[in-house]
N, C-alpha and C positions, 0 to 999 in steps of 0.2 A: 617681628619678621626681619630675618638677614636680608639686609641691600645685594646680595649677589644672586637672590632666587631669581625663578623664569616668570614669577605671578606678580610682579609692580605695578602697578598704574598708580600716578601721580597726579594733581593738576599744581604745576610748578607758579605760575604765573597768572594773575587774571587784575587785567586791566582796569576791569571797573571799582576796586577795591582801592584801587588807589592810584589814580591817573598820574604819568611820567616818572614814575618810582621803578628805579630796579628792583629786582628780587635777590634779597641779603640770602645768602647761603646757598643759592643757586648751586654756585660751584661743590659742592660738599655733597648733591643731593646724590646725584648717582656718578659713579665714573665713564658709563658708556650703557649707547640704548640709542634708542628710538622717542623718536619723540614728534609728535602733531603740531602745526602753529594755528590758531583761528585768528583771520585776519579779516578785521572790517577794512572794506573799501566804499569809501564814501562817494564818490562818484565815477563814471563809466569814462576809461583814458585810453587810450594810445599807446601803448611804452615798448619800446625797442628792449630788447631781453637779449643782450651779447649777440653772437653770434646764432643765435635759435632764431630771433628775428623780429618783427614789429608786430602784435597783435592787442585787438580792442579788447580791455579786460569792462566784462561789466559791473558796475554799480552791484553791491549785496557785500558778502560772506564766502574765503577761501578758506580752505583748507588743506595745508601743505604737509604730506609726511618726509623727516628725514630721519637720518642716524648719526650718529656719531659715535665712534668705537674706543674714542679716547675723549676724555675729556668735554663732556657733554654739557656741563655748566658754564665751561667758556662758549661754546658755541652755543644756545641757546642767550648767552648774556650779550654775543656778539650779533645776534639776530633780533635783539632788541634795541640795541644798540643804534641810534643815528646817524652816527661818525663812522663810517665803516668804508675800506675799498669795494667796489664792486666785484665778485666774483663767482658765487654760485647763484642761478638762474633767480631764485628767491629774493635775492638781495636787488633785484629791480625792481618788483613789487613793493615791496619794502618800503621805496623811496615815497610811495604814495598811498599806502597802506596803513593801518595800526593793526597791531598784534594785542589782541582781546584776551588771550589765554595762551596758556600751552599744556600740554596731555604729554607727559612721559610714559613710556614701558620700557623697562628692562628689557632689551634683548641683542640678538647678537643682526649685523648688518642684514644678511638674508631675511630676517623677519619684516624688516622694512616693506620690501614688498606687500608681502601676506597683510599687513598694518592697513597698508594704503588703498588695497581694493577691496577690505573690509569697512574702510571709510566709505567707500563709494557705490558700494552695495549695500549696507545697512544703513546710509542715512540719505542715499539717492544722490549723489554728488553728480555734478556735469562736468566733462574735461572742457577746458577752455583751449590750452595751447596742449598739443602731445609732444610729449618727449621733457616737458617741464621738471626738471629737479628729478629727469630717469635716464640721461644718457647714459647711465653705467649700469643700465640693467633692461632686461625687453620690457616693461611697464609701460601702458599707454603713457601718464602720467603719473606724477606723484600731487599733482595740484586738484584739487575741487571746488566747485564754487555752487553755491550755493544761496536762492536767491536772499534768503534769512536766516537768522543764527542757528547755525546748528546744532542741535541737541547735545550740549554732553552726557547725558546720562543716558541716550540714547547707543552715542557711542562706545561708550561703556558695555552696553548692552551687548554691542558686538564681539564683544572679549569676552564669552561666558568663560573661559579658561582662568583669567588673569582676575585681581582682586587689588580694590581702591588703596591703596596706602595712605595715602593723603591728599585731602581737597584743601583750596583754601588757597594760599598767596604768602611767599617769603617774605615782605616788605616790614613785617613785623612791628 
């Protein structure tokens, strides 16, 4: 299958496979798409999120959709990344967070949307803060939380359209 069709799903990244390792070839896997982060949050915090504001995130399982149109394996590598400037709303979470996985599709920015309320209708997600990781679009959120891990192959499920290309972990 050509890397530039509408039907990819990936899992780029998965944490338990190999704790504080990047993902080697990340960058090479797609050049732009959409992509999910699953993020364990170990305990219930407080965090000031820029300019959006201060809200108590709870203890569990997020799940964040975004995109990126260029260059998706930097930003996925920069979102795993510890060292980083603060700058989109995610990267506050981040700071207290681990990212467990990640779920790419191919697609173009607008799918984003459709991605993210497909997450939260097919696997029951709760918005915590609204407007999180959506000011540039009417989206309640792009963030869910969820009290335990959530399904991927559930969320899979939710893309009858698109088809798995690869599971599994760059780390090689």
């Amino acid at each position: 299958m050509k890397y530039g069709s509408e039907n990819q799903i990936g899992l780029v990244y998965n944490a338990q496979a190999e704790k504080g390792s990047q993902p080697r070839g990340v960058s090479n896997f797609m050049k732009n798409g959409i992509y999910h982060l699953i993020i364990r949050f170990p305990k219930k915090k407080m965090i000031q999120v820029g300019r959006l504001g201060a809200f108590l995130f709870p203890k569990g399982f997020y799940v964040y959709t975004g995109s990126a149109q260029t260059n998706l394996g930097k930003r996925i590598s920069r979102h795993l990344s510890k060292e980083k400037k603060l700058h989109w709303h995610i990267d506050y979470l981040l700071q207290f967070g681990e990212i467990v996985s990640v779920l790419t599709i191919d697609g173009v920015k607008n799918r984003e949307c459709v991605c993210s309320d497909k997450i939260a209708l097919t696997l029951g997600g709760r918005a915590v803060v609204e407007k999180f990781g959506s000011s540039d679009c009417r989206c309640k959120t792009h963030l869910y939380f969820f009290e335990h891990t959530p399904k991927i192959d559930s969320m899979l499920q939710g893309f009858p359209k698109y088809k798995v290309v690869k599971k599994g972990n760059f780390t090689g």
